[in-house]
C-alpha positions as CSV (number, residue, x, y, z in Angstrom):
1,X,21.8,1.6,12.1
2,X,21.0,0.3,15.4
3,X,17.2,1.0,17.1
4,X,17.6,4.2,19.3
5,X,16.6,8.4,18.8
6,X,18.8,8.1,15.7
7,X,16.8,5.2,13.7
8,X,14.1,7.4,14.8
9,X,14.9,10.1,13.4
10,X,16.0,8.5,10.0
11,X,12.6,7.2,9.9
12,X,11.0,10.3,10.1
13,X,13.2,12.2,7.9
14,X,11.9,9.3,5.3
15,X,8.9,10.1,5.9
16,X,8.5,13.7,5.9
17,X,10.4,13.9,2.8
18,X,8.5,11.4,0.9
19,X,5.1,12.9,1.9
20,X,6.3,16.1,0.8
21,X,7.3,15.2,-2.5
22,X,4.4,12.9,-3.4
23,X,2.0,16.0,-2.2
24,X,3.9,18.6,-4.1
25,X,4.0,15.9,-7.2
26,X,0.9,15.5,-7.7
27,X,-0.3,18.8,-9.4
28,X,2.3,18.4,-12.2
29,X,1.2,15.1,-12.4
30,X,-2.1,15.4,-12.8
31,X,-1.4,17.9,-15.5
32,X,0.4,15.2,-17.4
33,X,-2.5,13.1,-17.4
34,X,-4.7,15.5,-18.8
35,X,-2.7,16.2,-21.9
36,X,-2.3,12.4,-22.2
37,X,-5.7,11.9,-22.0
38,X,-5.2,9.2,-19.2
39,X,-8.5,10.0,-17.2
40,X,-11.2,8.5,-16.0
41,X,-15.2,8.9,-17.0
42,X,-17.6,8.4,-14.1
43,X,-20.7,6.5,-15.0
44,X,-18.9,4.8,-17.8
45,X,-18.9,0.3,-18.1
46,X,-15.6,-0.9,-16.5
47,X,-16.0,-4.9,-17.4
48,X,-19.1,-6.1,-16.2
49,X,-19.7,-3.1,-14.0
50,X,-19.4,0.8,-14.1
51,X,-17.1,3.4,-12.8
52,X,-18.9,4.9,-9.5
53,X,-17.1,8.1,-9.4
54,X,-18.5,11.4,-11.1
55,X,-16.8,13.8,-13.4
56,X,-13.0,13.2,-15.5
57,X,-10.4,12.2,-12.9
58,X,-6.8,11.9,-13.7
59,X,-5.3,8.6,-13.4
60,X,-2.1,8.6,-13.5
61,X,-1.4,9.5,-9.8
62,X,1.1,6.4,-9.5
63,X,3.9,8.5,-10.9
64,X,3.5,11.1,-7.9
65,X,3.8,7.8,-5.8
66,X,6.9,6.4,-7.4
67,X,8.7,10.0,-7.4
68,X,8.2,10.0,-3.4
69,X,9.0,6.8,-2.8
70,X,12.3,7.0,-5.0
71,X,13.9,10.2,-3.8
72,X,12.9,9.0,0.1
73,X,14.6,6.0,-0.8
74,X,17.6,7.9,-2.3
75,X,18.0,10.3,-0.3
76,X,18.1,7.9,2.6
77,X,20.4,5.0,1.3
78,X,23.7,7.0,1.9
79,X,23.5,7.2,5.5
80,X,21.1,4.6,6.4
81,X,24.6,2.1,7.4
82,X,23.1,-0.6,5.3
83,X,25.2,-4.0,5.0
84,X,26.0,-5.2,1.4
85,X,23.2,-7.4,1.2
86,X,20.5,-5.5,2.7
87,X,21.6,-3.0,0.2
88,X,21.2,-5.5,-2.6
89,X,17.9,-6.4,-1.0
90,X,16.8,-2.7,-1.3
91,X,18.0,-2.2,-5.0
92,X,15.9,-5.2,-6.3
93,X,12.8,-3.9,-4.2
94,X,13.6,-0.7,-5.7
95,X,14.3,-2.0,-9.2
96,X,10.9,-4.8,-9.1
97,X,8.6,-1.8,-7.8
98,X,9.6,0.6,-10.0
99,X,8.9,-2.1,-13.5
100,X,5.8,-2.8,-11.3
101,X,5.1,0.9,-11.7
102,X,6.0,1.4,-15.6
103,X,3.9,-1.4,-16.1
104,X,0.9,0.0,-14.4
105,X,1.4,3.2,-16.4
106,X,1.0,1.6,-19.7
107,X,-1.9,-0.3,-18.1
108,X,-3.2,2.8,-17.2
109,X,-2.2,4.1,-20.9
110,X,-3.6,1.5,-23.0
111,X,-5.2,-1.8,-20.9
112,X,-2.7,-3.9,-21.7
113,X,-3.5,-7.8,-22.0
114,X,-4.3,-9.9,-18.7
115,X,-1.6,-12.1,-19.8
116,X,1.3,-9.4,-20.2
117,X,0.4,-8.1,-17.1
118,X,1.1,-11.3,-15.6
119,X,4.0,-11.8,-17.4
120,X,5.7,-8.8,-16.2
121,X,4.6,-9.0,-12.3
122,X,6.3,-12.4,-11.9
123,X,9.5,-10.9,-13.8
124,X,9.1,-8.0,-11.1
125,X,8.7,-11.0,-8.5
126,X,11.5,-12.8,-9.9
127,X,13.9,-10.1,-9.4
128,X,13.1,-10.7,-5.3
129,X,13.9,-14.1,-5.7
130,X,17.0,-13.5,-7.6
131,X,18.8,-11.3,-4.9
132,X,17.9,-13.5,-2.4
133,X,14.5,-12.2,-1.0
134,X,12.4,-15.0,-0.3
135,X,9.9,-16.5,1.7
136,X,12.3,-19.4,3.6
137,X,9.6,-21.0,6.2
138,X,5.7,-20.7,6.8
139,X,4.1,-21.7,10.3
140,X,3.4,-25.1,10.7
141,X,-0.2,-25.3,12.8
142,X,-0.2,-28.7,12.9
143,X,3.2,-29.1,14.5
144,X,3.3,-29.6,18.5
145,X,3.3,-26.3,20.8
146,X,7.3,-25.0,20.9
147,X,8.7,-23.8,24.0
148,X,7.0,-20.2,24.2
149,X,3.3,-21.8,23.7
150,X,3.7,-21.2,19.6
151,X,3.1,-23.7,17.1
152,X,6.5,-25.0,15.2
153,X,7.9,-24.1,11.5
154,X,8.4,-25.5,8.6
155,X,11.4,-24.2,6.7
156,X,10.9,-25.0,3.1
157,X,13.1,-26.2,0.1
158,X,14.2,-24.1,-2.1
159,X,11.4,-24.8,-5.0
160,X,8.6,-24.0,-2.7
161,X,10.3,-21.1,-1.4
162,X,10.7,-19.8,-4.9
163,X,7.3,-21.0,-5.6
164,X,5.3,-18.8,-2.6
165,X,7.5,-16.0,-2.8
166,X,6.3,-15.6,-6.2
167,X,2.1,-16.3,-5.6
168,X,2.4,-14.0,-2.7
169,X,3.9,-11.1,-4.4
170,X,2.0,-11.5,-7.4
171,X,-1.2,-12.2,-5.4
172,X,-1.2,-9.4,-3.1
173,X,-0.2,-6.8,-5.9
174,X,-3.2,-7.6,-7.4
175,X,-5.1,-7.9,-4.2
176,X,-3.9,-4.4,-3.3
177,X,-5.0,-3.4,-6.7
178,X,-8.3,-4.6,-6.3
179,X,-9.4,-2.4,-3.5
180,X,-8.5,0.7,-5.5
181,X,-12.4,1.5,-6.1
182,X,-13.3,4.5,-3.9
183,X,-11.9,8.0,-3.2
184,X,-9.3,7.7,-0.9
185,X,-9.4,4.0,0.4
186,X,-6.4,2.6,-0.9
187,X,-4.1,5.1,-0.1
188,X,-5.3,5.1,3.5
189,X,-5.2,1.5,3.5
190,X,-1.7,1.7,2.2
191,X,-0.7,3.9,5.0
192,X,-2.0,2.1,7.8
193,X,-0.6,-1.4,6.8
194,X,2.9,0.5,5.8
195,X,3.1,1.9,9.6
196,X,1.7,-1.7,11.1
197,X,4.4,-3.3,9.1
198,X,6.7,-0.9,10.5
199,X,6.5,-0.8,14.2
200,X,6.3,-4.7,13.7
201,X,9.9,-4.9,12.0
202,X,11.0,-2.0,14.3
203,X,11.2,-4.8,16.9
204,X,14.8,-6.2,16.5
205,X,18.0,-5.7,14.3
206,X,18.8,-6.7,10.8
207,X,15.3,-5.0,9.4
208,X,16.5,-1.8,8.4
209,X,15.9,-2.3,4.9
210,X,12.3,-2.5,5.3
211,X,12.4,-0.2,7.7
212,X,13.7,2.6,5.1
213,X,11.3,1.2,2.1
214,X,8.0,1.2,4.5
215,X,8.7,4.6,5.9
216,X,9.3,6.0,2.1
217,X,6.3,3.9,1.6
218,X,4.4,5.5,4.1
219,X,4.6,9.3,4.1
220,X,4.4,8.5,0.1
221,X,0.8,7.2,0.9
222,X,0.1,10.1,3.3
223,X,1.2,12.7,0.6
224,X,-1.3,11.2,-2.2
225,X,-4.2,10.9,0.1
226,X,-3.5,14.7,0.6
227,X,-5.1,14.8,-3.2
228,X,-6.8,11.5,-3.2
229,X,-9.4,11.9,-0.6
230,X,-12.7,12.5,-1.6
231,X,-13.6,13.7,-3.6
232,X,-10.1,13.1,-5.0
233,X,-8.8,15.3,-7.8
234,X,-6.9,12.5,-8.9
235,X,-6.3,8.2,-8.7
236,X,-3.6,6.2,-8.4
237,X,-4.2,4.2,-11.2
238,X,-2.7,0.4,-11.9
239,X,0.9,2.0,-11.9
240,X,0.2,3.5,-8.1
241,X,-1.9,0.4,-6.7
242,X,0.7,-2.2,-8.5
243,X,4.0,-0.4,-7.3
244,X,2.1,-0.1,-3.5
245,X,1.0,-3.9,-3.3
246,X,4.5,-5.2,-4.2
247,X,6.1,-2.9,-1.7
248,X,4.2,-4.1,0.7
249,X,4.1,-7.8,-0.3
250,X,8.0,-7.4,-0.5
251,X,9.3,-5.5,2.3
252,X,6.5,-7.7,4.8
253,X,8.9,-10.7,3.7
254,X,12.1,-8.5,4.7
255,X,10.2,-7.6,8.0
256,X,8.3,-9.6,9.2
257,X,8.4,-12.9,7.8
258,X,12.4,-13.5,7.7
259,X,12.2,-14.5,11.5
260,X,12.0,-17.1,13.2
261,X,9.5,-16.6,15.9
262,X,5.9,-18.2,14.8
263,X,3.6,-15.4,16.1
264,X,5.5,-12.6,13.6
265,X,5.1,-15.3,10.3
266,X,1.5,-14.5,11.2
267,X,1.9,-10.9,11.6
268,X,2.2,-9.8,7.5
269,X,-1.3,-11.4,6.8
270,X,-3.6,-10.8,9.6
271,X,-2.4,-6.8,8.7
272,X,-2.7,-7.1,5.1
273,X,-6.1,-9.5,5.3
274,X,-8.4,-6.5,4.0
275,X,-7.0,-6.8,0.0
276,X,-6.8,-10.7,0.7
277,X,-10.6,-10.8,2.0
278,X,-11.8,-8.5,-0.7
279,X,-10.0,-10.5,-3.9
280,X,-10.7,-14.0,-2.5
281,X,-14.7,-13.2,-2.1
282,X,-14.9,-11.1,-5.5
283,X,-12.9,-14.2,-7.3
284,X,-15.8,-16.5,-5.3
285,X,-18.4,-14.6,-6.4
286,X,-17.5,-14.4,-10.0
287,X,-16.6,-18.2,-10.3
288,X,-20.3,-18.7,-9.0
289,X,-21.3,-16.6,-11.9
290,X,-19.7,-18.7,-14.1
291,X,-17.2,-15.4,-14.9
292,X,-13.7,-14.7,-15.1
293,X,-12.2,-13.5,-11.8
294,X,-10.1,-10.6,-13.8
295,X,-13.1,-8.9,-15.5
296,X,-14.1,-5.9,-13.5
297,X,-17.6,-6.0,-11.4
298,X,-19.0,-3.7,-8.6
299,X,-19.1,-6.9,-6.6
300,X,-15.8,-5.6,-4.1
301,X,-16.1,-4.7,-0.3
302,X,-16.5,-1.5,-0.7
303,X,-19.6,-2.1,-3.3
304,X,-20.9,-4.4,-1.1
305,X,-21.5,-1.3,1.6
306,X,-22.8,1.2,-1.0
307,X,-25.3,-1.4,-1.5
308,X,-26.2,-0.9,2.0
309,X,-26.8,2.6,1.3
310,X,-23.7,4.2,3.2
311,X,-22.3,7.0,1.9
312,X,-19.1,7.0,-0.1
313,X,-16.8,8.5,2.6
314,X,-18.6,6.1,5.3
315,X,-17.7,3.2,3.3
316,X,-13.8,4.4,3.3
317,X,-13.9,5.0,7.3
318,X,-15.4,1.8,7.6
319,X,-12.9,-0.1,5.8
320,X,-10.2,2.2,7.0
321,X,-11.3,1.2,10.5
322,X,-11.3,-2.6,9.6
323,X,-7.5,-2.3,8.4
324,X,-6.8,-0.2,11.6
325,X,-8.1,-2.9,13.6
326,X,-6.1,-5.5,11.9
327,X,-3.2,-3.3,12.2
328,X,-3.0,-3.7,15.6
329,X,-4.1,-6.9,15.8
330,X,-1.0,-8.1,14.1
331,X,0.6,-5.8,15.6
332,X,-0.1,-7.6,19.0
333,X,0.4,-10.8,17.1
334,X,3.9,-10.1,16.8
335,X,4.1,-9.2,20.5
336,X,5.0,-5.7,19.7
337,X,5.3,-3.7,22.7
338,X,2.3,-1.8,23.9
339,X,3.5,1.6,23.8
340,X,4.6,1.1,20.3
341,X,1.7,-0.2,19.0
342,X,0.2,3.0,20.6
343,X,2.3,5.5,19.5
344,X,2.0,3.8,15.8
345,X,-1.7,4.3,15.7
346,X,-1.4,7.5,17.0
347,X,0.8,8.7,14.2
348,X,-1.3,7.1,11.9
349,X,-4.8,8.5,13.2
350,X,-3.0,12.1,13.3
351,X,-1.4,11.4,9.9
352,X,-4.7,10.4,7.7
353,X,-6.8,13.1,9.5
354,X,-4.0,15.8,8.4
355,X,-4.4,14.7,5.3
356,X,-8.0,14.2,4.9
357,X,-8.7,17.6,6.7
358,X,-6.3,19.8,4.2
359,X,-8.4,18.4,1.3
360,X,-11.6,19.0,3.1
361,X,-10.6,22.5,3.5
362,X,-9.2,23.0,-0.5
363,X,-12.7,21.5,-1.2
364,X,-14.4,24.2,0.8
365,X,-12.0,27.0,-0.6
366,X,-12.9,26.0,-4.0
367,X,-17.1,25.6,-3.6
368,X,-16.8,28.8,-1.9
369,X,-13.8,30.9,-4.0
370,X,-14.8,34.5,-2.8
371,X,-15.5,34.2,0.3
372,X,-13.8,36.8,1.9
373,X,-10.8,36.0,4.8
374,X,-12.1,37.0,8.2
375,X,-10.8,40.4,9.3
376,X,-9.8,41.4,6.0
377,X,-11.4,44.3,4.1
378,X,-14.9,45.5,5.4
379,X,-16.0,46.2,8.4
């Protein structure tokens, strides 16, 4: 599928049709979470720290995610004119987010051991690496200026390559799943670095399979914040923020980094630096405490501003700001065209407010249930 109205229009078809799923998921979901019993307590210890939210909240709001995303993905692959191997490329991602996602459930289910986890997400990681998805070169700052003013690259053997593939998937998934700590904030954040990623791999041929995945991705994102935003009747959970992070870890590798042009290398982590920033401080600050960096603390980003005493929903437009901001700024890293990175933050201003204002207006319709329709009945 070449770049024109018709790759366009494929994207948006993704889109659409994963936000509408995930959004119309979600109910049933969270009705299967209730009779499982896999909810939340506000005010209850979580590790070292507490659980901020009030009330019993759902938790299993991953599966909604992981519906969406599949059936985008499906419903897409027939006609998307993929080439063998970018079709093998989007199987594994399908197949190593999807174990990402069962194992998140049972996480969610039961807390399953730090060392299983681990276990599983470099078996999810290692099904990249098997079909060929890998991280081939990094940017080598120390190297003289090239031609265009860049620095140079250094292409890596094939043991390292294995090697960073697998820390970067791994360590973002749980980076991503770090952030997950307030109404509404990871699914923006999700949104906004699937879109960056986006119009950054838009830029030439050969990217359509992360095109297709980070569209799905997306408009899946979109569709849970429609529930998610504060207060949000239900949470992703580990199986939502594990199958997100790998997404996004693995299709910025299809996107971004399997080019050879030093400003895009760069591109993936200056867009994805908000879960990066928040897990290396938290594992700084725990280490200084003489604790271990996996047991849970209200020491994260977002805790950090609460402590300030902003509000919960100006904490998330803070830090939803933050990854807007660095959205763009990889955005122009990659030397993406102006008008794309404008009509990108356009659709993803317009897309987050949509879905932040319906659930505004079902939490108005359900403080205030008989308050009668204007022009109806009376006089």
């Amino acid at each position: 599928m070449t770049f024109g109205i018709g790759l366009v229009a494929g994207i948006a078809v993704v889109f659409v049709v994963a936000t509408l799923v995930v959004a119309a998921s979600v109910p049933h979901v969270r009705r299967l979470a209730v009779r499982l019993g896999a909810e939340q307590d506000g005010g209850t210890p979580h590790g070292r720290g507490a659980r901020r939210h009030d009330g019993r909240i759902p938790s299993l709001g991953g599966l909604a995610i992981l519906i969406g995303w599949l059936l985008a993905v499906a419903v897409a692959m027939p006609v998307w004119s993929l080439a063998p191997g970018e079709a093998d490329a989007v199987l594994a991602i399908v197949l190593g987010g999807s174990l990402m996602a069962l194992l998140g459930l049972l996480d969610d289910l039961w807390e399953l051991p730090v060392a299983m986890r681990l276990a599983v997400q470099f078996v999810a990681a290692g099904v990249l690496v098997a079909n060929g998805v890998t991280i081939g070169f990094i940017t080598d700052y120390f190297a003289g200026a090239d031609a265009t003013g860049g620095s140079g690259v250094l292409f890596l053997g094939s043991t390292a390559s294995v090697a960073i593939t697998l820390l970067w998937v791994v360590g973002f998934t749980n980076a991503f799943n770090f952030i997950d700590g307030v109404d509404g904030l990871s699914s923006g954040v999700a949104a906004i670095g699937s879109m960056s990623l986006l119009a950054v791999a838009l830029q030439s041929g050969g990217r359509e399979p992360s095109l297709l995945l980070l569209a799905a991705l997306a408009g899946a994102s979109i569709g849970f914040l429609r529930h998610n935003a504060g207060p949000a009747k239900v949470f992703m959970g580990d199986s939502g923020a594990y199958l997100i992070g790998y997404v996004l870890a693995a299709s910025s590798i299809l996107g971004a980094l399997k080019v050879t042009a030093t400003f895009t290398v760069a591109a993936p982590l200056v867009i994805l630096a908000l879960p990066l920033a928040n897990i290396a401080q938290v594992t700084v600050r725990r280490l200084r405490r003489g604790d271990s960096p996996v047991v849970a603390s209200n020491d994260h980003l977002h805790d950090l501003l609460r402590r300030q005493g902003r509000s919960e929903r100006g904490v998330v437009w803070i830090l939803w700001l933050v990854t807007l901001t660095l959205g763009v700024a990889g955005m122009l890293v990659a030397r993406t065209p102006p008008a794309v990175v404008i009509v990108t933050v356009a659709i993803t201003v317009l897309a987050i407010g949509t879905a932040t204002t319906l659930r505004w207006l079902e939490v108005r319709r359900e403080a205030h249930p008989n308050t009668p329709k204007a022009g109806v009945g009376g006089r």
